[in-house]
PDB file of N, CA, C and O in Angstrom, chain B, residues numbered from 101:
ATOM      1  N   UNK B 101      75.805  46.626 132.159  1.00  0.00           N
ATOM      2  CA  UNK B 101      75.204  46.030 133.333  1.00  0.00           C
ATOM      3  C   UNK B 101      75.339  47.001 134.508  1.00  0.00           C
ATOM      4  O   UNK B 101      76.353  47.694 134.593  1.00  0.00           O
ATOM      5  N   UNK B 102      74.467  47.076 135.322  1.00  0.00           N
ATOM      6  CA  UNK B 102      73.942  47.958 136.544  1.00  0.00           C
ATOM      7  C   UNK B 102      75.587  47.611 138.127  1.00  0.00           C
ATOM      8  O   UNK B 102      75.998  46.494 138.444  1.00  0.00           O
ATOM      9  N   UNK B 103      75.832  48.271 138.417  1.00  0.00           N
ATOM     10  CA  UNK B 103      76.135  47.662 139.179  1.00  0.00           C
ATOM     11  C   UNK B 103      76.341  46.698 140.551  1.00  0.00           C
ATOM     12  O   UNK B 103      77.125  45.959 141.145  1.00  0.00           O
ATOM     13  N   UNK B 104      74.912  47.348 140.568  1.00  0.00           N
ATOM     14  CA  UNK B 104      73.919  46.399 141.379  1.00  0.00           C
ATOM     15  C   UNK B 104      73.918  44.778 140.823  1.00  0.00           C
ATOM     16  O   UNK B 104      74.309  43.705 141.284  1.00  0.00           O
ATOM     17  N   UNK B 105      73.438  45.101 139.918  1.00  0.00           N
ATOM     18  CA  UNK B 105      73.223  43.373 139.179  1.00  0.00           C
ATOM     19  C   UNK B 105      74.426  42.615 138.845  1.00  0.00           C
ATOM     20  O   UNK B 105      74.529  41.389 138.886  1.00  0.00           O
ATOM     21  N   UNK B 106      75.283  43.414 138.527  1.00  0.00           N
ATOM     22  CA  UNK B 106      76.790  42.881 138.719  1.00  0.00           C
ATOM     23  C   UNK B 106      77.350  42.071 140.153  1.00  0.00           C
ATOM     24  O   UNK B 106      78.206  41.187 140.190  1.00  0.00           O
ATOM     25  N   UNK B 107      76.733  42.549 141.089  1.00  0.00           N
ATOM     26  CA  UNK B 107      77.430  42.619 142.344  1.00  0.00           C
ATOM     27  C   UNK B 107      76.034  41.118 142.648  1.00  0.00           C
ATOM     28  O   UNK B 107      76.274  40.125 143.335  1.00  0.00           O
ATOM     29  N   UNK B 108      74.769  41.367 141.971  1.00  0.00           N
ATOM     30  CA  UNK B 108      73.815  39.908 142.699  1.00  0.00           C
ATOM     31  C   UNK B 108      74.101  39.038 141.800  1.00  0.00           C
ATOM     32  O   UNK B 108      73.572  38.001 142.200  1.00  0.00           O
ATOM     33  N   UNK B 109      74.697  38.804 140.679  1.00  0.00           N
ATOM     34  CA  UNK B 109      75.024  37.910 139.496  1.00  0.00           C
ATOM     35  C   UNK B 109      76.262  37.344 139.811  1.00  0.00           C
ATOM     36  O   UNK B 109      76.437  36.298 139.185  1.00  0.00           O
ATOM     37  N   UNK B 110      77.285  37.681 140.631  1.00  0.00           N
ATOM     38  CA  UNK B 110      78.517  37.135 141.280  1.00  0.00           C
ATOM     39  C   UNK B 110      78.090  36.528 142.717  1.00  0.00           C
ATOM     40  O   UNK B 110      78.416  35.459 143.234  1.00  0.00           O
ATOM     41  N   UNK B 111      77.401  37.380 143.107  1.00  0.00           N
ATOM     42  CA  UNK B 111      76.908  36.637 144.603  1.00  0.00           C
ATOM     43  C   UNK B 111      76.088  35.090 144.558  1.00  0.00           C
ATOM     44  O   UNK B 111      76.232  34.117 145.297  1.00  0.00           O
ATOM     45  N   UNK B 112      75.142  35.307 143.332  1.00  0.00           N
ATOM     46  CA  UNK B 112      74.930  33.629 143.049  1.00  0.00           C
ATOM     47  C   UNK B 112      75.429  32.727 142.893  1.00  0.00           C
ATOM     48  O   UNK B 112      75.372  31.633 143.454  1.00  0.00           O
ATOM     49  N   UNK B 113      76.515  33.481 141.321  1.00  0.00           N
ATOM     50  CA  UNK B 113      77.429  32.221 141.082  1.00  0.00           C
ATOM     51  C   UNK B 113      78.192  31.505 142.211  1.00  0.00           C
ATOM     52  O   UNK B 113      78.668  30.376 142.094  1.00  0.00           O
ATOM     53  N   UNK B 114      78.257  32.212 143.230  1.00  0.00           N
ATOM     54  CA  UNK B 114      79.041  32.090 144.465  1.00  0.00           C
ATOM     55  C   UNK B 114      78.640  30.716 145.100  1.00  0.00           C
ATOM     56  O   UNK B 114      79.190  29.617 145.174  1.00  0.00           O
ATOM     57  N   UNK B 115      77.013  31.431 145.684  1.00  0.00           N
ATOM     58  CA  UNK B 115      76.010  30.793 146.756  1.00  0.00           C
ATOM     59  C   UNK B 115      76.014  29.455 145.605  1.00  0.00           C
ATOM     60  O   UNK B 115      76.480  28.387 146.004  1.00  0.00           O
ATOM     61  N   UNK B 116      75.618  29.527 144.542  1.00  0.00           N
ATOM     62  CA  UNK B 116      75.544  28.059 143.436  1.00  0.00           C
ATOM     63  C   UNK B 116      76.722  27.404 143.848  1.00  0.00           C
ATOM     64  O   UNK B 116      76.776  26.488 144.669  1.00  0.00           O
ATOM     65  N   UNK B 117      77.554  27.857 143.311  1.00  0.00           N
ATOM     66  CA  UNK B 117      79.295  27.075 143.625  1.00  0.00           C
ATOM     67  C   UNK B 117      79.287  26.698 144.817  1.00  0.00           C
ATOM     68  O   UNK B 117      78.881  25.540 144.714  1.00  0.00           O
ATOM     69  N   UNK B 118      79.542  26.981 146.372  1.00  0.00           N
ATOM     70  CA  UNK B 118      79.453  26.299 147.414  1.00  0.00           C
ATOM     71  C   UNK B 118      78.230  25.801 147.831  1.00  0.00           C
ATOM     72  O   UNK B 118      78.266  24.828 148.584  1.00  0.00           O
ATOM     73  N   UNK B 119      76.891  26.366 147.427  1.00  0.00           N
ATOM     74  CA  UNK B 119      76.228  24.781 147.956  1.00  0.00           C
ATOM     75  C   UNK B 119      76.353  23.473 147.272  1.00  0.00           C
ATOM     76  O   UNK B 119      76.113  22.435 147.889  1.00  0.00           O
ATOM     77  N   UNK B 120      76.793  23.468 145.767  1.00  0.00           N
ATOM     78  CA  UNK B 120      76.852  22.732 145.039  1.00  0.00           C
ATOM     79  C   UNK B 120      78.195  21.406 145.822  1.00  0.00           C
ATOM     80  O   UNK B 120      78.535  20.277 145.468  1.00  0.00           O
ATOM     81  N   UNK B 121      78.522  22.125 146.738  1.00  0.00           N
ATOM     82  CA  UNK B 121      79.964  21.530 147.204  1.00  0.00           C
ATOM     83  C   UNK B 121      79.458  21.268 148.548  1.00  0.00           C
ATOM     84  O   UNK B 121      80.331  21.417 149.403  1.00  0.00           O
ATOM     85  N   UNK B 122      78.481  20.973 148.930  1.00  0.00           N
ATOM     86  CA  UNK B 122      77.898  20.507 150.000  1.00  0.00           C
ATOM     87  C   UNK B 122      77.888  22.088 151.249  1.00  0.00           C
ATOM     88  O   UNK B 122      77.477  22.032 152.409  1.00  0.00           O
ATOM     89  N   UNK B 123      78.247  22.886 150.812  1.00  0.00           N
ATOM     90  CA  UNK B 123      78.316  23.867 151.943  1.00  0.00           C
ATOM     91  C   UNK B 123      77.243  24.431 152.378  1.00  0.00           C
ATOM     92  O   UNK B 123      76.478  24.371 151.415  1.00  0.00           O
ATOM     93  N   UNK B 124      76.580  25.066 153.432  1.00  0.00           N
ATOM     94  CA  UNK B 124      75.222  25.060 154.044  1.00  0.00           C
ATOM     95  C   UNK B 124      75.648  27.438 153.453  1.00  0.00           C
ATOM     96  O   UNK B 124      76.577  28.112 153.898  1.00  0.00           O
ATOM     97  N   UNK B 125      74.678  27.858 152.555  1.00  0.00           N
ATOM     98  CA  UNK B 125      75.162  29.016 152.371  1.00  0.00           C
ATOM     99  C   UNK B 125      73.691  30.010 152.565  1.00  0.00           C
ATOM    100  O   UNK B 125      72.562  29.663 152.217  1.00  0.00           O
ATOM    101  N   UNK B 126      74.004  31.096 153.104  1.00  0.00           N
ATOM    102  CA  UNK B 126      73.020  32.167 153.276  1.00  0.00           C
ATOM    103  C   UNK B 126      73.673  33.470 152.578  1.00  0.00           C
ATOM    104  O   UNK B 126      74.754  33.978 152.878  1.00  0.00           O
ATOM    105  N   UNK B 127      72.730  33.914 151.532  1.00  0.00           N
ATOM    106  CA  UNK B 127      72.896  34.587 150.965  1.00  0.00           C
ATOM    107  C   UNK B 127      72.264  35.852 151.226  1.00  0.00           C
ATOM    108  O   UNK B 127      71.103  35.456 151.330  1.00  0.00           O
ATOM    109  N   UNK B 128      72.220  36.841 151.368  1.00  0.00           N
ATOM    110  CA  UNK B 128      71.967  38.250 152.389  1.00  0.00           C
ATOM    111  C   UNK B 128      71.841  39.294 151.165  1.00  0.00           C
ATOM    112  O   UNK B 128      72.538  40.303 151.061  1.00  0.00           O
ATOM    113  N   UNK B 129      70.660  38.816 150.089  1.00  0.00           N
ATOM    114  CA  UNK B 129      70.274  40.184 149.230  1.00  0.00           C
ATOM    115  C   UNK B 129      69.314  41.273 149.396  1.00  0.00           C
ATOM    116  O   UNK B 129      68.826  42.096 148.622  1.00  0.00           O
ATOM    117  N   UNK B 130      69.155  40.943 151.053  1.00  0.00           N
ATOM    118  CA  UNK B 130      68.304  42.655 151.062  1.00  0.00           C
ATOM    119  C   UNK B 130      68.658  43.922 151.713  1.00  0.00           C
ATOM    120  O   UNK B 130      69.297  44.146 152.741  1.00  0.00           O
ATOM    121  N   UNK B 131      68.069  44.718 150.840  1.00  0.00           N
ATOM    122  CA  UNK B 131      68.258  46.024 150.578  1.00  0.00           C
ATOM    123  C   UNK B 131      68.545  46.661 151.733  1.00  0.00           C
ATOM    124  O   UNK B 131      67.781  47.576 152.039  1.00  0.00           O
ATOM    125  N   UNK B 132      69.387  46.434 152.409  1.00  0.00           N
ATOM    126  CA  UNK B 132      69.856  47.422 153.697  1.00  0.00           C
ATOM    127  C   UNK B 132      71.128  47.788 153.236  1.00  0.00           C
ATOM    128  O   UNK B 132      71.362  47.569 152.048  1.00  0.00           O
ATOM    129  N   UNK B 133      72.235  48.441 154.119  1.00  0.00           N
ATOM    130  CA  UNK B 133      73.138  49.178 154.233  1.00  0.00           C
ATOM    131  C   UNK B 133      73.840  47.627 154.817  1.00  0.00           C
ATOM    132  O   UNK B 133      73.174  46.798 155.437  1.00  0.00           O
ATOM    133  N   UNK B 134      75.256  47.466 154.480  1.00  0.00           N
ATOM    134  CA  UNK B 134      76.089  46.532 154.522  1.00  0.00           C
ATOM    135  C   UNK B 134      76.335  46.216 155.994  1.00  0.00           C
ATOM    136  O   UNK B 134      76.151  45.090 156.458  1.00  0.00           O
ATOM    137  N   UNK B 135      76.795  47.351 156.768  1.00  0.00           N
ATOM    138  CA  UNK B 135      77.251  47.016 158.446  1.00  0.00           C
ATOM    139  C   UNK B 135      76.022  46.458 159.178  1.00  0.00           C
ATOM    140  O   UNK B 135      76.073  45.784 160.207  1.00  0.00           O
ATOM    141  N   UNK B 136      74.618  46.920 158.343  1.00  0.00           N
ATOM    142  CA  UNK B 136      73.591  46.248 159.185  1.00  0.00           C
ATOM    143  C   UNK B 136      73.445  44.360 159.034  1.00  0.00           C
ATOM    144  O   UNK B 136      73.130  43.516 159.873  1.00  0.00           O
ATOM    145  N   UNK B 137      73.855  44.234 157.502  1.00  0.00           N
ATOM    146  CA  UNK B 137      73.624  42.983 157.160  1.00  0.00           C
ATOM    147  C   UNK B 137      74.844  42.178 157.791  1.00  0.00           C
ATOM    148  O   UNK B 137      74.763  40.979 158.062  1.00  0.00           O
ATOM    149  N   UNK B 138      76.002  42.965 158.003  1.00  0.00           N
ATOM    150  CA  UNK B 138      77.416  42.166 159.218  1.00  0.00           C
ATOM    151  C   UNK B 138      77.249  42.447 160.505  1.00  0.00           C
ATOM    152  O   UNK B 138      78.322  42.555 161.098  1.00  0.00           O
ATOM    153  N   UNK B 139      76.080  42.642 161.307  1.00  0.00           N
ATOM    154  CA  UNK B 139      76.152  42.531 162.210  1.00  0.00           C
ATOM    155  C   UNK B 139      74.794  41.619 162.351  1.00  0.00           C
ATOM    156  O   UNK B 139      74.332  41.579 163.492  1.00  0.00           O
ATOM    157  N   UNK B 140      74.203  40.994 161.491  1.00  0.00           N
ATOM    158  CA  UNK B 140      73.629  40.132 161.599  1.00  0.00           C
ATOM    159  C   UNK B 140      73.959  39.047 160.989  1.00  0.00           C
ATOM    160  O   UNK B 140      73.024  38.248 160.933  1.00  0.00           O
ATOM    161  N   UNK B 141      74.876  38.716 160.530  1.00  0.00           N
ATOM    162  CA  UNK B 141      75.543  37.590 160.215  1.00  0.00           C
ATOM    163  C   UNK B 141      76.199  37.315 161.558  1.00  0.00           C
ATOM    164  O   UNK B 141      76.224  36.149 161.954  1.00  0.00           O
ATOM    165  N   UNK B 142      76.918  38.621 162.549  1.00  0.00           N
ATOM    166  CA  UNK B 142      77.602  37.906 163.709  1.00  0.00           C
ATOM    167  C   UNK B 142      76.756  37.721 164.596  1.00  0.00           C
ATOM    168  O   UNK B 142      77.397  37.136 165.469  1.00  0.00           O
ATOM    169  N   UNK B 143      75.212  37.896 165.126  1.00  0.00           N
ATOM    170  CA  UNK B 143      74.402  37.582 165.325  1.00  0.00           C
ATOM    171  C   UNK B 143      74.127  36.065 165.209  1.00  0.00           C
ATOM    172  O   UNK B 143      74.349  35.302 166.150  1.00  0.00           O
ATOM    173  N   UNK B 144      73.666  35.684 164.092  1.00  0.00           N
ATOM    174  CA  UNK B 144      73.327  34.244 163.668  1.00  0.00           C
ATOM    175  C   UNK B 144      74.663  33.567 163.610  1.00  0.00           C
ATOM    176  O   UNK B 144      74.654  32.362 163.357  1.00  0.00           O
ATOM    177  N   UNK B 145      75.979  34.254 163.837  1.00  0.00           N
ATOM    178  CA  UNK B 145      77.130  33.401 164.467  1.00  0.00           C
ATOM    179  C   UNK B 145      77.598  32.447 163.435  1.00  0.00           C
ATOM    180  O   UNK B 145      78.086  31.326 163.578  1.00  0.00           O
ATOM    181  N   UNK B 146      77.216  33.478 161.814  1.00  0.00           N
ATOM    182  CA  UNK B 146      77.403  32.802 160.846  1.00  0.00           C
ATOM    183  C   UNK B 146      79.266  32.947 160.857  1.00  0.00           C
ATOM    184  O   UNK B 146      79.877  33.950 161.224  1.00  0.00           O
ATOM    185  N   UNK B 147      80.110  31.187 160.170  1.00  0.00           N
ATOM    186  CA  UNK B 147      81.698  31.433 160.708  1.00  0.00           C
ATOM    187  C   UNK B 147      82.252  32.334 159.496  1.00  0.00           C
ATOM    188  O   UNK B 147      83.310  32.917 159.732  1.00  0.00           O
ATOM    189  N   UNK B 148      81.846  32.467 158.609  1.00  0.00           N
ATOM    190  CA  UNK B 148      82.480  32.751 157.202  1.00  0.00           C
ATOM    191  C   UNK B 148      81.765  33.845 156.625  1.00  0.00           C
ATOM    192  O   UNK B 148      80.557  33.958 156.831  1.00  0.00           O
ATOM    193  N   UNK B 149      82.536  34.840 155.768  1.00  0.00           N
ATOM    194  CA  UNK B 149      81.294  35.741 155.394  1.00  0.00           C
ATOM    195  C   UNK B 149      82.408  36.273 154.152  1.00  0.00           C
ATOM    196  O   UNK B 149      83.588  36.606 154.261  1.00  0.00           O
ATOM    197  N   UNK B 150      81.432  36.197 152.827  1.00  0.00           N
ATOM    198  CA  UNK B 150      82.026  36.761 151.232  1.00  0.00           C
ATOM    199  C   UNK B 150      81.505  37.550 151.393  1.00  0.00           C
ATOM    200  O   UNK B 150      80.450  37.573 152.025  1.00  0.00           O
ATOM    201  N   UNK B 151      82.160  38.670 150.780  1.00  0.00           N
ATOM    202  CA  UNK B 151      81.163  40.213 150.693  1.00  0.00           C
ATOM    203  C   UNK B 151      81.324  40.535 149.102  1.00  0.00           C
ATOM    204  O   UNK B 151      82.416  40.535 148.533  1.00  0.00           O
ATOM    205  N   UNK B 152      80.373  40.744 148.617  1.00  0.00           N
ATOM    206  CA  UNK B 152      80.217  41.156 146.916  1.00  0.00           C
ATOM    207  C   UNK B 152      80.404  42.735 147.113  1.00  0.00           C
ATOM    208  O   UNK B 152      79.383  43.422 147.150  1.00  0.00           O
ATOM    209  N   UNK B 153      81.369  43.205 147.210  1.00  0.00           N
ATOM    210  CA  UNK B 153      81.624  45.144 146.774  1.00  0.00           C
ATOM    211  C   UNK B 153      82.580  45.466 145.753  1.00  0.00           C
ATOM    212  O   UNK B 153      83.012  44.669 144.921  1.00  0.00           O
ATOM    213  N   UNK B 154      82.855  46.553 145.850  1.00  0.00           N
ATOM    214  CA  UNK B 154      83.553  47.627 145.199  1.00  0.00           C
ATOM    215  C   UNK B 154      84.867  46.747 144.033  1.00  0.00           C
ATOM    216  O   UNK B 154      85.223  47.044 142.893  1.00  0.00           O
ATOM    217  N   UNK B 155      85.302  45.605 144.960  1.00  0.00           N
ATOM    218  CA  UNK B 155      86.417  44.910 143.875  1.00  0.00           C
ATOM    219  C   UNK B 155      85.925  43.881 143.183  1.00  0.00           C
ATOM    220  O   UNK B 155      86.728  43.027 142.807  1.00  0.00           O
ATOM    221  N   UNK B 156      84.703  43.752 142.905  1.00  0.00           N
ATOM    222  CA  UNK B 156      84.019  42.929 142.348  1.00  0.00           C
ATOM    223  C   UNK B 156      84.515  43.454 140.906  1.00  0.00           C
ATOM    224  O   UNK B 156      85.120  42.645 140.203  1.00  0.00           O
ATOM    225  N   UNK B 157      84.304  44.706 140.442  1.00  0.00           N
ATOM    226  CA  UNK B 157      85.059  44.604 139.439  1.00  0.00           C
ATOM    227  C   UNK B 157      86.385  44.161 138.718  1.00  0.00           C
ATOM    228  O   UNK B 157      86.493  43.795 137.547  1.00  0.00           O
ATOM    229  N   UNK B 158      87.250  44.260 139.555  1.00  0.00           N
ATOM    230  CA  UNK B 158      88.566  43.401 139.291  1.00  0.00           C
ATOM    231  C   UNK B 158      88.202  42.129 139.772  1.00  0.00           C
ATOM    232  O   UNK B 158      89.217  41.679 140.303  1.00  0.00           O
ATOM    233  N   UNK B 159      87.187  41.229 139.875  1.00  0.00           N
ATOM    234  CA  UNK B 159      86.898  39.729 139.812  1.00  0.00           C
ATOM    235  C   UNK B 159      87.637  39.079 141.832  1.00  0.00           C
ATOM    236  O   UNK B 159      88.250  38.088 142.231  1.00  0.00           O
ATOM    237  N   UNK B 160      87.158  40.163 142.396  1.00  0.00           N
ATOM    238  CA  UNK B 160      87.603  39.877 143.755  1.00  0.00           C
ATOM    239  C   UNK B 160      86.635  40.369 145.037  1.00  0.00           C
ATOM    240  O   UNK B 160      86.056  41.453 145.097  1.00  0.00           O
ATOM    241  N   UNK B 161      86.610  39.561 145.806  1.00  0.00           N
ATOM    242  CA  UNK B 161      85.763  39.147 146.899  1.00  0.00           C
ATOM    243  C   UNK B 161      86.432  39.523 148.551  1.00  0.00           C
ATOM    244  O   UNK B 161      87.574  39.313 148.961  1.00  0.00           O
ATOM    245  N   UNK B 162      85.469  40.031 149.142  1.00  0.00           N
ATOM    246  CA  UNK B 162      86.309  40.443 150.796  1.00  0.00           C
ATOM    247  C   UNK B 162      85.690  38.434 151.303  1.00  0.00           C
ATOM    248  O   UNK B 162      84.778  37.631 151.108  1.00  0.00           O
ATOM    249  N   UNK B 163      86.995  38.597 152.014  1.00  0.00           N
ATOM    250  CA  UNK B 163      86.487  36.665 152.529  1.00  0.00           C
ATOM    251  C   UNK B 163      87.162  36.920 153.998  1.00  0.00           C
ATOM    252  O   UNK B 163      88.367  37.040 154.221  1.00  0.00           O
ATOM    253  N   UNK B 164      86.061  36.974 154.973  1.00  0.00           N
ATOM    254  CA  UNK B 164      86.192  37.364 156.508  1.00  0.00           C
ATOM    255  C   UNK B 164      85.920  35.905 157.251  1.00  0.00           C
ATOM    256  O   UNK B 164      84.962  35.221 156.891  1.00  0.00           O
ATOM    257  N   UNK B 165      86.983  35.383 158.508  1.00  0.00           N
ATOM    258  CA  UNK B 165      86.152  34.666 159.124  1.00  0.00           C
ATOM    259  C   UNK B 165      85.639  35.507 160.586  1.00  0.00           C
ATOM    260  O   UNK B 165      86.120  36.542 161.048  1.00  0.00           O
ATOM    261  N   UNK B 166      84.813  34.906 160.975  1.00  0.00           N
ATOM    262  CA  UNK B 166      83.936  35.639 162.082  1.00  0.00           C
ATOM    263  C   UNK B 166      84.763  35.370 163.290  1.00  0.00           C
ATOM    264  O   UNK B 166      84.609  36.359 164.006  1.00  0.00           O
ATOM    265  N   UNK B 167      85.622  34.467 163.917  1.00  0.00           N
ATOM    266  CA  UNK B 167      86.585  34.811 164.352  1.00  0.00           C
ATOM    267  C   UNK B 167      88.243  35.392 164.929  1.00  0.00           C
ATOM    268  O   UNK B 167      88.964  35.326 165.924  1.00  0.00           O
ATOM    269  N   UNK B 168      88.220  35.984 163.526  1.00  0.00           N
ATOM    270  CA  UNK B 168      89.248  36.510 163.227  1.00  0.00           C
ATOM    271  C   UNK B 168      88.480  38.400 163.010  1.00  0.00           C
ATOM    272  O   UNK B 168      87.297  38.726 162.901  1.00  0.00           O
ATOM    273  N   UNK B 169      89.807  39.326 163.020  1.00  0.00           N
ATOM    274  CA  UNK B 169      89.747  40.810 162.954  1.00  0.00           C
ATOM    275  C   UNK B 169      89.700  41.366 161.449  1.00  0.00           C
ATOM    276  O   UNK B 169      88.944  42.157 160.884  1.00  0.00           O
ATOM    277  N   UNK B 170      91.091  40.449 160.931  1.00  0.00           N
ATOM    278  CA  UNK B 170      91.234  40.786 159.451  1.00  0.00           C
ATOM    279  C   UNK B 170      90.269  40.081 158.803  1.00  0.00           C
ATOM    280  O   UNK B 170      89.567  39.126 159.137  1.00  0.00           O
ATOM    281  N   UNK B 171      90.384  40.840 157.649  1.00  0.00           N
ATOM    282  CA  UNK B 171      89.895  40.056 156.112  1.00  0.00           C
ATOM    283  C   UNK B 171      90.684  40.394 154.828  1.00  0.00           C
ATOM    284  O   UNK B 171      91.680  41.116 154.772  1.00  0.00           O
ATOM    285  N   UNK B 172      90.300  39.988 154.179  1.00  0.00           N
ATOM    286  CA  UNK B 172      91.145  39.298 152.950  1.00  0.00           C
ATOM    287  C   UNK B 172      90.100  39.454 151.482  1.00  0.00           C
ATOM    288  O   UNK B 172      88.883  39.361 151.325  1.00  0.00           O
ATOM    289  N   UNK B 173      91.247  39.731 150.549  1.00  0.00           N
ATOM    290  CA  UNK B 173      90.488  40.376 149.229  1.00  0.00           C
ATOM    291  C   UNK B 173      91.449  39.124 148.586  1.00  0.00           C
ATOM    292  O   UNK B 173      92.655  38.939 148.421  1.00  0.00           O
ATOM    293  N   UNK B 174      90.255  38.416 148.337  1.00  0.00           N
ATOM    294  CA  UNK B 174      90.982  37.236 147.544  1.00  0.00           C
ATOM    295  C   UNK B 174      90.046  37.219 145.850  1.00  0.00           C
ATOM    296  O   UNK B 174      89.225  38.114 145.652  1.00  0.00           O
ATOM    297  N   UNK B 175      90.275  36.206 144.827  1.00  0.00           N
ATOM    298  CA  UNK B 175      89.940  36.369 143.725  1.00  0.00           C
ATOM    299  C   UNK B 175      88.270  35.261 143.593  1.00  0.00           C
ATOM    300  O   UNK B 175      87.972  34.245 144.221  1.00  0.00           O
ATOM    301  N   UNK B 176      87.848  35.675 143.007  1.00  0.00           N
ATOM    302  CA  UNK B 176      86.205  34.663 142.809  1.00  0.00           C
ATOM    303  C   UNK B 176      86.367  33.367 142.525  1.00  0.00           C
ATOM    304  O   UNK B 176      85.667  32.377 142.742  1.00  0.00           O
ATOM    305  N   UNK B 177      87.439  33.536 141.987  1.00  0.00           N
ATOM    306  CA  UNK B 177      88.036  32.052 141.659  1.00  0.00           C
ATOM    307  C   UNK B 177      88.369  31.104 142.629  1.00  0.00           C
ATOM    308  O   UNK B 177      88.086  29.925 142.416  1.00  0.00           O
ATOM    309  N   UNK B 178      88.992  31.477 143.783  1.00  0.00           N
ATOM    310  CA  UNK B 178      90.045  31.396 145.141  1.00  0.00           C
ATOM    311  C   UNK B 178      88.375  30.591 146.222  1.00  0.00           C
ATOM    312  O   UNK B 178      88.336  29.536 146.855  1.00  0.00           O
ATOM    313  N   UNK B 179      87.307  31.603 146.019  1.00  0.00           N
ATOM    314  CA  UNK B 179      86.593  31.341 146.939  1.00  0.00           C
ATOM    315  C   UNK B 179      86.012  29.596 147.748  1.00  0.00           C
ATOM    316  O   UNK B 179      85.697  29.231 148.881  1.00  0.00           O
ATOM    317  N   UNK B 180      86.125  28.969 146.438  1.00  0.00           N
ATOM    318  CA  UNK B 180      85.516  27.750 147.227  1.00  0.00           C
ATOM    319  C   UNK B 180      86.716  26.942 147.653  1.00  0.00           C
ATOM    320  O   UNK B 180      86.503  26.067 148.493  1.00  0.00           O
ATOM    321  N   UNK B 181      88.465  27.165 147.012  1.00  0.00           N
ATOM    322  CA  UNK B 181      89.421  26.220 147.343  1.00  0.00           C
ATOM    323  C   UNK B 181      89.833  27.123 149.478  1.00  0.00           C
ATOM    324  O   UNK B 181      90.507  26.638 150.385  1.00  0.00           O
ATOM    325  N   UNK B 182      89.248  28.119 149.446  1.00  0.00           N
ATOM    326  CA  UNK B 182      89.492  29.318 150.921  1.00  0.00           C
ATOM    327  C   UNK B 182      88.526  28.452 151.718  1.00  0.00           C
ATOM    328  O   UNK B 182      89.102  27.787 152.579  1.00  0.00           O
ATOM    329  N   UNK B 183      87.282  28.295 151.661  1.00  0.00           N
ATOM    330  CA  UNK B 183      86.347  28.098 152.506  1.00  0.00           C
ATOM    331  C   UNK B 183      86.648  26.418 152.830  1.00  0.00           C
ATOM    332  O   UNK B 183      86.573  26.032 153.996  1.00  0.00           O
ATOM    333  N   UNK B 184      86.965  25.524 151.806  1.00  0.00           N
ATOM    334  CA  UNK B 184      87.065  24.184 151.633  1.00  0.00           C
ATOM    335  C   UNK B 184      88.143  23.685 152.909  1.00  0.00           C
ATOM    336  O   UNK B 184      88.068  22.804 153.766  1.00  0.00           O
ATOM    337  N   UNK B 185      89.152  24.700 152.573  1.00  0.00           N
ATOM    338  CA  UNK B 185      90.200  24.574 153.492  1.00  0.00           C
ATOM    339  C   UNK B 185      90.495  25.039 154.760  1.00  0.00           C
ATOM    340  O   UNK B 185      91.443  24.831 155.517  1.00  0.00           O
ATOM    341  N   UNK B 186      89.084  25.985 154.872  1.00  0.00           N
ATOM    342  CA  UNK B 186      88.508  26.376 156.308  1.00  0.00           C
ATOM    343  C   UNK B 186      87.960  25.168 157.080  1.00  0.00           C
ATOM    344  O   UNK B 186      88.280  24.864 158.229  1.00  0.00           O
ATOM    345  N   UNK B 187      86.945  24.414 156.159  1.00  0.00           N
ATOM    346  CA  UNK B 187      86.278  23.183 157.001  1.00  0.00           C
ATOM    347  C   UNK B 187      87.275  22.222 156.838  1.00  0.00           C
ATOM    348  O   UNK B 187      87.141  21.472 157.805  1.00  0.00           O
ATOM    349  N   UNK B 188      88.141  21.854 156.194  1.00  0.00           N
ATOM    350  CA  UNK B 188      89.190  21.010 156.397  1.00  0.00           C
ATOM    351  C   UNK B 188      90.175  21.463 157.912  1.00  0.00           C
ATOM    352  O   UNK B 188      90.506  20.669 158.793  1.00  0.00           O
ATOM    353  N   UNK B 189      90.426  22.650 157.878  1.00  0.00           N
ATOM    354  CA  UNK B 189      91.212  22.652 159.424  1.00  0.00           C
ATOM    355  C   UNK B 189      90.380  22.984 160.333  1.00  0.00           C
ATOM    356  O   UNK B 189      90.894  23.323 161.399  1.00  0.00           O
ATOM    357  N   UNK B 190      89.110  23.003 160.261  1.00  0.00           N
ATOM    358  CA  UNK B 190      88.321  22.772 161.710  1.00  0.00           C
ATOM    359  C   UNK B 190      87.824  21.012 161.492  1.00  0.00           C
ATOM    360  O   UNK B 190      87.077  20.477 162.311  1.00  0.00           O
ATOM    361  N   UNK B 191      88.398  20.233 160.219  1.00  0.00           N
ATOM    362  CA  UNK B 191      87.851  18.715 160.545  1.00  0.00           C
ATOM    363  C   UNK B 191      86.574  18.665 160.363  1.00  0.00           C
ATOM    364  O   UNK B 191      86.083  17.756 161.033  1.00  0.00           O
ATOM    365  N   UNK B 192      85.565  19.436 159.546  1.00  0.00           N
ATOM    366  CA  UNK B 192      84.328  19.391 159.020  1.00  0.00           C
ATOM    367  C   UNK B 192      84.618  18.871 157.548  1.00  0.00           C
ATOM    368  O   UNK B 192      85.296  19.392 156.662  1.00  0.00           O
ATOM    369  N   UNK B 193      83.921  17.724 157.558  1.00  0.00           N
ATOM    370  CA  UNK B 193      83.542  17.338 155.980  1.00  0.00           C
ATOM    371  C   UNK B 193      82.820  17.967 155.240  1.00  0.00           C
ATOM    372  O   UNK B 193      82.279  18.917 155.806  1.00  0.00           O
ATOM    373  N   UNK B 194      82.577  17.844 154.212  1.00  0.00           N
ATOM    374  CA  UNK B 194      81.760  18.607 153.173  1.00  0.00           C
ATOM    375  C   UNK B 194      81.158  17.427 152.931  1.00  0.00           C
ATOM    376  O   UNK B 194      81.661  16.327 153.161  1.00  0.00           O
ATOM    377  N   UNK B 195      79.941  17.657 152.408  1.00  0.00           N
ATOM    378  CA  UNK B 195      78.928  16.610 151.359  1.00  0.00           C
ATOM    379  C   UNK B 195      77.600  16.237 152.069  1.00  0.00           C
ATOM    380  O   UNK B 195      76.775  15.522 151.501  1.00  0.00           O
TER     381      UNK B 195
END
């Protein structure tokens, strides 16, 4: 497998898995250069942002919130119990 297609075949399962969980998700598969596509996510003032790169091979995900500096290389697995518990401590329901 390409590693391209590796990297849009995890990004679905992703976008599938949290909308499936009521989460409102934008998925960002075009062909630009990455810092262009994160500075338009902070643009549209999107709060949360998964990034599909380089540790995708070891089955791991960059998971940034938009008000915070750091980010975090957590596992694909990790992703929807991280975000769940994001809208739980801002008191947003899911569904």
């Amino acid at each position: 497998m390409l590693k391209k297609e590796e990297h849009l075949e995890n990004a679905e399962k992703i976008y599938k898995e949290l909308e499936a969980a009521g989460v409102e998700v934008l998925l960002d598969d075009r062909n630009e250069r990455a810092g262009f596509k994160f500075k338009d996510s902070d643009l549209l003032g999107i709060p949360m942002r998964i990034t599909v790169g380089k540790d995708i091979v070891d089955g791991k995900v960059e998971f940034k919130l938009r008000k915070e500096a750091d980010k975090e290389i957590i596992s694909v697995d990790e992703v929807l119990d991280r975000v769940k518990a994001e809208f739980a401590k801002n008191n947003v329901k899911l569904g």
